[in-house]
SEDRENKE-37637 format. One line per field, with one value per residue: residue number from 1; residue in three letters; x, y, z of N, C-alpha, C in turn. Coordinates in pm, whole numbers, plus 50000, padded with zeros to 5 digits. Example, Ala and Ser with C-alpha at 12.3 -4.5 7.8 and 13.67 -1.06 7.14 Angstrom:
<sites>
nr 1  2
rest Ala  Ser
npx 51319  51285
npy 49431  49775
npz 50780  50708
capx 51230  51367
capy 49550  49894
capz 50780  50714
cpx 51320  51290
cpy 49670  50003
cpz 50780  50787
</sites>
This chain:
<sites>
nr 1  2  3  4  5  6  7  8  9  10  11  12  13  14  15  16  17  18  19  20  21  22  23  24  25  26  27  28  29  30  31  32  33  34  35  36  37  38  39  40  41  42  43  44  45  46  47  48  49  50  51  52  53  54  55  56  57  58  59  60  61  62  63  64  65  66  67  68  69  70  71  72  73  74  75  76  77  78  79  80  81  82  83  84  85  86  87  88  89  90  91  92  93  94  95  96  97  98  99  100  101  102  103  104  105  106  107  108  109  110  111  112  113  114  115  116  117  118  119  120  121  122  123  124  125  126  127  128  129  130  131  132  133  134  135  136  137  138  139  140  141  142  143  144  145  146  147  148  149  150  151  152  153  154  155  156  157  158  159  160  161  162  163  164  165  166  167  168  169  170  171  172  173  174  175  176  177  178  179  180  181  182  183  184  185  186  187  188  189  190  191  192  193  194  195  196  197  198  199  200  201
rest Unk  Unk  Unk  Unk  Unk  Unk  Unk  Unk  Unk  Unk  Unk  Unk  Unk  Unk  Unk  Unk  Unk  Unk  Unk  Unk  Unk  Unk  Unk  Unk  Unk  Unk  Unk  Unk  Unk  Unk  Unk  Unk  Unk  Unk  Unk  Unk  Unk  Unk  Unk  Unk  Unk  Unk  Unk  Unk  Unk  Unk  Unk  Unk  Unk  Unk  Unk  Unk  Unk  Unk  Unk  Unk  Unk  Unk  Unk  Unk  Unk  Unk  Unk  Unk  Unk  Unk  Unk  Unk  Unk  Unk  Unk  Unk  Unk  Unk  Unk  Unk  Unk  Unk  Unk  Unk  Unk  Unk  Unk  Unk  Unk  Unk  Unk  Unk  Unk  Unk  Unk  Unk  Unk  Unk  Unk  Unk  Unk  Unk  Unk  Unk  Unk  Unk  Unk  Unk  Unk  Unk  Unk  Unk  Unk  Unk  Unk  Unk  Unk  Unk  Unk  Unk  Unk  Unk  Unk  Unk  Unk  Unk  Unk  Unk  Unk  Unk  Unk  Unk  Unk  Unk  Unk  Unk  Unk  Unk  Unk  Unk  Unk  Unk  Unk  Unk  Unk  Unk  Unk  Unk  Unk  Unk  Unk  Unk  Unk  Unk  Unk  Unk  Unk  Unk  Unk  Unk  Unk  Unk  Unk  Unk  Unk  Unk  Unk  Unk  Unk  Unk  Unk  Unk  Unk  Unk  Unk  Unk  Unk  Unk  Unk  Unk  Unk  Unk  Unk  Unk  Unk  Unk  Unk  Unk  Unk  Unk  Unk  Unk  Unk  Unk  Unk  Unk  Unk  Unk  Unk  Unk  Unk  Unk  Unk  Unk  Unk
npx 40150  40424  40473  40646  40753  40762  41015  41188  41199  41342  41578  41658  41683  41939  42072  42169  42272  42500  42592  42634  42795  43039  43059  43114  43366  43497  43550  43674  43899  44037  43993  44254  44456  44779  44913  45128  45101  45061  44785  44704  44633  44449  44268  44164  44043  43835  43727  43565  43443  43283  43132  42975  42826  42693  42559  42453  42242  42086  41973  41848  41659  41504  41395  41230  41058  40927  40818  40665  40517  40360  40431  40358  40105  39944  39990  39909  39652  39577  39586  39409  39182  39125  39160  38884  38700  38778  38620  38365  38328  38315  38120  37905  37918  37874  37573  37513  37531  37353  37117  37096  37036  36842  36651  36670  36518  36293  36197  36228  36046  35824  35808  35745  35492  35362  35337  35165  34971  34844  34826  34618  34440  34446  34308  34122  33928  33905  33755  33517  33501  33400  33204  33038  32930  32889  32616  32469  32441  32284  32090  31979  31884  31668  31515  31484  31333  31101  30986  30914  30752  30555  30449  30391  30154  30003  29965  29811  29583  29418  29360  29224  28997  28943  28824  28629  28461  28408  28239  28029  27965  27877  27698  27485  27428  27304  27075  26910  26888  27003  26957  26756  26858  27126  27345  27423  27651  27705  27777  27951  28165  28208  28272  28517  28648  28672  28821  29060  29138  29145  29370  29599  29644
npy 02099  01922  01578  01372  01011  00727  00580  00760  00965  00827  00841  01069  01163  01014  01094  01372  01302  01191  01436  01565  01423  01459  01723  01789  01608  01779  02008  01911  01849  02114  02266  02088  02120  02313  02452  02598  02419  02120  01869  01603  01306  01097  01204  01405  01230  01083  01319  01378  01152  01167  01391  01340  01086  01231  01406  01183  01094  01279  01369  01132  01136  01386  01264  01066  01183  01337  01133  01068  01303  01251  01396  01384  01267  01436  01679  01543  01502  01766  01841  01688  01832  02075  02051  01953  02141  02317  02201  02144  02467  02547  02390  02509  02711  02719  02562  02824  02997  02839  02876  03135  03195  03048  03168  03447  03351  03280  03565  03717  03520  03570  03877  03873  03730  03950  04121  04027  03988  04249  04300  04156  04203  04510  04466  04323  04499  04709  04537  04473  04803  04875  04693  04744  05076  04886  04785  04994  05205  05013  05006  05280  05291  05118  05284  05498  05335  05236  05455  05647  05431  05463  05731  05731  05544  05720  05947  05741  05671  05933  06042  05818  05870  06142  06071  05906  06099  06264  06124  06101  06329  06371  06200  06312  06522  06423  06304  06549  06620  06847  07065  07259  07369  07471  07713  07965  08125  07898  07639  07727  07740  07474  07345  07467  07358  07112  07094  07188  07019  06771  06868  06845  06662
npz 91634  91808  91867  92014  91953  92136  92128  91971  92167  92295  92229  92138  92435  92523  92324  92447  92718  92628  92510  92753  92902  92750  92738  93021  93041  92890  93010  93245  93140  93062  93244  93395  93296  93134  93342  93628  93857  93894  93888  94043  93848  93903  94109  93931  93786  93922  94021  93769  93754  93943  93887  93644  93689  93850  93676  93553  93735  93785  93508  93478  93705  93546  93358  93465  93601  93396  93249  93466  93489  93260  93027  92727  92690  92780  92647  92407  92469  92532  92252  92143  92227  92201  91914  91934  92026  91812  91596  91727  91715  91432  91345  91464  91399  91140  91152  91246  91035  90843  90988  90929  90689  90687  90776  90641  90427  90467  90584  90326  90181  90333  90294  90001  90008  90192  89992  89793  89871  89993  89697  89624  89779  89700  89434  89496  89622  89405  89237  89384  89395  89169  89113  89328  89204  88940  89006  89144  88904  88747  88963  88974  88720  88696  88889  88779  88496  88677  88783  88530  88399  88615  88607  88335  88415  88572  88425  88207  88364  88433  88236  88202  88368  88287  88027  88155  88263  88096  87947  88132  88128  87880  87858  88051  87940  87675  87795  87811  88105  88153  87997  88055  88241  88263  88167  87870  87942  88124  88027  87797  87985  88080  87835  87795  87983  87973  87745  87852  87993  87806  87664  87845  87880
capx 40214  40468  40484  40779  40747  40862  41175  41309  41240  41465  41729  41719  41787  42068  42221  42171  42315  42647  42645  42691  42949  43147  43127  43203  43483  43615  43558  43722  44069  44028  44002  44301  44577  44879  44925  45241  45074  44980  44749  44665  44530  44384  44197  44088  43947  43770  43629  43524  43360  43154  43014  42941  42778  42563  42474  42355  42131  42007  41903  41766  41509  41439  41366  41152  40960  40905  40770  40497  40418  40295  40418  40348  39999  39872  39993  39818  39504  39552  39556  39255  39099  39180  39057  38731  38679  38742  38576  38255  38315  38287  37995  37852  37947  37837  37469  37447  37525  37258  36954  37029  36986  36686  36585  36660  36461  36164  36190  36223  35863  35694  35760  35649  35333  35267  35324  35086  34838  34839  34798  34530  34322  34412  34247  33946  33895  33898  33699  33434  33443  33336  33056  32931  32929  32775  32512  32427  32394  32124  31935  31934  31810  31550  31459  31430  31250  30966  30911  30846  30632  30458  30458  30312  30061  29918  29868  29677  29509  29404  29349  29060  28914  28913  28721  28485  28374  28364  28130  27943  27879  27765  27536  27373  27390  27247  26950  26832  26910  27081  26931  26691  26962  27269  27294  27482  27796  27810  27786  28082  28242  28202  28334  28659  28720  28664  28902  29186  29167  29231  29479  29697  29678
capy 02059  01733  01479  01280  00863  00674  00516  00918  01033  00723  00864  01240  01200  00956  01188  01481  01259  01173  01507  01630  01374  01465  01853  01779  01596  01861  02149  01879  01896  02246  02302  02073  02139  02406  02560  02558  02343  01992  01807  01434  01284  01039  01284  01445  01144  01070  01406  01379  01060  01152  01462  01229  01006  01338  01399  01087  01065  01460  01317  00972  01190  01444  01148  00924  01307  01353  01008  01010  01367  01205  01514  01351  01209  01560  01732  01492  01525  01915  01916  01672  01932  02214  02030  01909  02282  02421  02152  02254  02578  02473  02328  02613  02856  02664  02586  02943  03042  02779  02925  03309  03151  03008  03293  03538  03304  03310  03668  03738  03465  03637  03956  03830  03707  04076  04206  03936  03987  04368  04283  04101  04321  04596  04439  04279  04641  04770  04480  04553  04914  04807  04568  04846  05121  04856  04762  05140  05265  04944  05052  05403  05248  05052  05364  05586  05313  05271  05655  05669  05353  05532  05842  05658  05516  05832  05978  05702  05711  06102  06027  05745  05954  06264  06023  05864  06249  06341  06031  06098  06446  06370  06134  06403  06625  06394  06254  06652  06670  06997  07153  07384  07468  07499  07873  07971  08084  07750  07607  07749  07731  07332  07302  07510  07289  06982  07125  07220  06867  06709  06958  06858  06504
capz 91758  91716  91956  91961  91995  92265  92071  91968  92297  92462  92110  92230  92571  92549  92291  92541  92826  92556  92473  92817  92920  92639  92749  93114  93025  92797  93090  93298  93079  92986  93372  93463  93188  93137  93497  93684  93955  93823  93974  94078  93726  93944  94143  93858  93699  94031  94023  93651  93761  94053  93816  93526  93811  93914  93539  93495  93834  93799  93394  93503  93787  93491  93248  93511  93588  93243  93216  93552  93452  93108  92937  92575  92699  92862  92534  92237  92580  92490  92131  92096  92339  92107  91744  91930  92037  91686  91546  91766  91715  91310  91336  91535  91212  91016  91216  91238  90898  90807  91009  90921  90544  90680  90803  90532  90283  90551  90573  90198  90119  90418  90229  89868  90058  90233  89839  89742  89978  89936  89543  89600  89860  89558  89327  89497  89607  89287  89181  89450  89384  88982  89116  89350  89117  88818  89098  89144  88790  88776  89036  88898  88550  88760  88914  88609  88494  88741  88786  88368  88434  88721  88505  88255  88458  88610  88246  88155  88543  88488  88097  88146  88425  88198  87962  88210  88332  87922  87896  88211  88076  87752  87879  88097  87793  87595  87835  87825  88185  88189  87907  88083  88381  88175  88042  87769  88027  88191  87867  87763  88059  88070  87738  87804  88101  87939  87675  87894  88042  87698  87633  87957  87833
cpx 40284  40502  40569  40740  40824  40990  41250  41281  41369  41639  41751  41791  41899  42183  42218  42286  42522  42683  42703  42796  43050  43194  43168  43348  43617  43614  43638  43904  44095  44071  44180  44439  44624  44915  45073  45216  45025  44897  44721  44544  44437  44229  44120  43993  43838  43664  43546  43429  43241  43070  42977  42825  42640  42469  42389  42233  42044  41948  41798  41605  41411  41369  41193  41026  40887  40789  40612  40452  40325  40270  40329  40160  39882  39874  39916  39662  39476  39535  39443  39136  39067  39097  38922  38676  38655  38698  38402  38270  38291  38163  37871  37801  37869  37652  37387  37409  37385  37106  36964  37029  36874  36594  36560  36505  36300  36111  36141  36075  35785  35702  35698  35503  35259  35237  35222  34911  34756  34797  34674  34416  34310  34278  34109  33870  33842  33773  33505  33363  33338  33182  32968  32889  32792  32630  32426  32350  32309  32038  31870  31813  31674  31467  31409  31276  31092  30919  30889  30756  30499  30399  30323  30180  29927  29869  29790  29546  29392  29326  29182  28975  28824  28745  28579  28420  28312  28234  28033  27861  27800  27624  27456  27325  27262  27073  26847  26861  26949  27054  26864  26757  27082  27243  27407  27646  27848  27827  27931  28250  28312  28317  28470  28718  28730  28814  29010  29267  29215  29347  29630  29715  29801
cpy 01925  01684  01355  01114  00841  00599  00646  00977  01018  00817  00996  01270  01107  01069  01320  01422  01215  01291  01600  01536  01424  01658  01883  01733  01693  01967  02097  01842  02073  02328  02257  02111  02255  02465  02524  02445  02225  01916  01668  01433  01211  01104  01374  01343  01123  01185  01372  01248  01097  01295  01422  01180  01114  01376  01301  01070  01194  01430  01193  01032  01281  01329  01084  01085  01291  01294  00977  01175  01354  01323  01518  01304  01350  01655  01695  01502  01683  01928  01832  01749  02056  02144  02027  02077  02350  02329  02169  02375  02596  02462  02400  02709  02790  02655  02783  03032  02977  02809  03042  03298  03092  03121  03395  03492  03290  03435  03680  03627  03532  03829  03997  03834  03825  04149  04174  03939  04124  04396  04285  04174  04417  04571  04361  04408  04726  04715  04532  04685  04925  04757  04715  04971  05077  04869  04868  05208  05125  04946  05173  05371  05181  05124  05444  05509  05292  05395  05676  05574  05397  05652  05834  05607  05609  05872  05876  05659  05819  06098  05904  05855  06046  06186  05959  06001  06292  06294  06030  06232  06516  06272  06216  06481  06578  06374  06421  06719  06820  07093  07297  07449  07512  07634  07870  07930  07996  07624  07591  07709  07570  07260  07368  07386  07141  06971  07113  07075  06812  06777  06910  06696  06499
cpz 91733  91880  91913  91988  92128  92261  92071  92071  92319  92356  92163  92358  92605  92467  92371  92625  92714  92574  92638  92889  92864  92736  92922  93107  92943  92871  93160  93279  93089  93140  93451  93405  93161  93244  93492  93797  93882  93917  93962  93959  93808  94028  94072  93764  93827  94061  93887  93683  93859  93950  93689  93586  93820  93785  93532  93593  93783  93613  93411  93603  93679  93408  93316  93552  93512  93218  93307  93523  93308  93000  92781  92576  92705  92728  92404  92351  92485  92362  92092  92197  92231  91957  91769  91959  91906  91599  91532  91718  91524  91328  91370  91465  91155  91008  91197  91130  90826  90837  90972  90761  90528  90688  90718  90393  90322  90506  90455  90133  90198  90392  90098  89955  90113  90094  89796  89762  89952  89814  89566  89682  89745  89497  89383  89606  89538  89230  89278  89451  89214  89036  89196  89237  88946  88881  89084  89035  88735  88806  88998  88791  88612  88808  88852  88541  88526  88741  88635  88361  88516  88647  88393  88265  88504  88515  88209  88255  88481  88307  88098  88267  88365  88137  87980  88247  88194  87943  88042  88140  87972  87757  87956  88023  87704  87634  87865  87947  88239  88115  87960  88194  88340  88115  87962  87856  88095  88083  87829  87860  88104  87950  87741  87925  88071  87803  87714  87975  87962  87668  87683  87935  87729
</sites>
């Protein structure tokens, strides 16, 4: 937008105001010259003067217009109206461009961190399922163990028994006790059963 000074204004509209003297006066020959009727030069200068006269008043009201409508003031008003606008409006872009780069870079760590997170549940999942699992086949082995301990125990439980009944029954044997009630068949029958006991040991 150009905005003229207040020196080439005052230069434009004087050469306006020359230039239309000049072309009244040349409509004002052009108008009065070659006919058969001639007319009063005087009267034609007299006219040529009073519309000279009207030029210059009907220029001097546009001029002093011009001047209290503060055309040149209202115009550099409008275009620093207009830069500060797209200057805001700059700054605006620019603001906005700046948070949806914040945003993206938000976005994009707060989806590393769900990857991350997800990883890491994985794997202390996994890790968990390991520990239970080892845990398990421990207790098994702990269990195995006691029941062959227990196992173990009963056989030699059932095993001194055996041996305290042997040794009860050789001491009745021996002290005669049973000699004259004992017959042959319980005899035998004693000693198979005492047999089948060691046997099962």
């Amino acid at each position: 937008m150009v905005v003229f000074s207040g020196r080439r204004s005052k230069l434009i509209l004087s050469g306006l105001l020359a230039v239309g003297v000049l072309a009244f006066a040349a409509m004002a020959l052009a108008s009065g010259g070659g006919g058969e009727h001639h007319a009063d030069s005087g009267a034609l200068m007299k006219d040529f003067a009073w519309r000279v006269l009207n030029f210059a008043v009907l220029a001097g009201i546009l001029v002093w217009a011009l001047k209290k409508a503060n055309l040149k003031g209202s115009l550099a008003d409008r275009q620093a109206l207009i830069e500060k606008s797209l200057r805001e409006a700059q700054e605006a872009r620019e603001a906005a461009e700046a948070k949806l780069a914040e945003y993206t870079g938000k976005l994009a760590k707060a989806n590393q961190e769900v990857d991350e997170l997800r990883a890491a549940m994985l794997q202390e999942a996994e890790a968990e399922k390991q520990r239970i699992v080892a845990e398990a086949k421990l207790s098994a082995a702990k269990i195995a163990e006691q029941t062959t301990q227990a196992a173990d125990q009963e056989v030699l439980k059932a095993r001194t028994e055996l041996r305290a009944e042997a040794a009860r029954l050789a001491v009745e044997l021996a002290a005669g006790k049973l000699t004259g009630a004992i017959q042959k068949a319980d005899h035998d029958r004693l000693v198979q059963d005492y047999l089948g006991k060691v046997g099962q040991l």
